[in-house]
Phi, psi and omega in degrees: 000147200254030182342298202276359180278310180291000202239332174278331182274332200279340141247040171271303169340268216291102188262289188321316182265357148285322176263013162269304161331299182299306203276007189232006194044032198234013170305289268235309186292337171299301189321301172306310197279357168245028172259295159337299180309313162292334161289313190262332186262019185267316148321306211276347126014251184322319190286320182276340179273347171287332187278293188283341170216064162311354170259343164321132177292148222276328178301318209256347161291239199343279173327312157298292194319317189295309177301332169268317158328300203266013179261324180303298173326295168345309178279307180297343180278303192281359163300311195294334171222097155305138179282144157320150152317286195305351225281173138270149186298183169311290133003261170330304187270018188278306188310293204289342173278346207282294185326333130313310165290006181239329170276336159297344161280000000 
């Protein structure tokens, strides 16, 4: 799993809090430390719907588990940078990457 691809595509959505990122040079550590973030709460996840649906198929334990990981990361980004009035929120553009990522399978 590509954590820091995803956590990079998703603030590309936000083309203002990317280029805002980039010019103050601070893209690459946001980027790592909420690719971490995700990366720990998408295990931490996995352990619990594994406990709680041990019949779950382990591909589909994983996927949920990601889609709940990447709306809690989500929520802390966008706490941490509010999307502009013009922006689309965060939310949205979490929804429109997991559906790529679900037509590509």
């Amino acid at each position: 799993m590509q954590y820091k691809t995803i956590i990079l595509e998703l603030l590309q959505q936000r083309p203002r809090l990317h280029d805002q990122l980039r010019s103050r040079r601070e893209l690459l550590a946001v980027t790592e430390s909420y690719a971490r973030m995700l990366k720990t709460r998408h295990e931490a996840w996995m352990g619990k719907l594994a406990e709680s649906k041990p019949l779950m198929h382990p591909a589909n334990r994983s996927s949920a588990a990601m889609e709940i990981a990447l709306v809690e990361v989500v929520s802390r980004l966008q706490a941490a940078y509010p999307p502009d009035e013009q922006e689309q929120p965060f939310l949205d553009a979490v929804m429109a990457y997991l559906r790529t990522l679900t037509l590509r399978t």
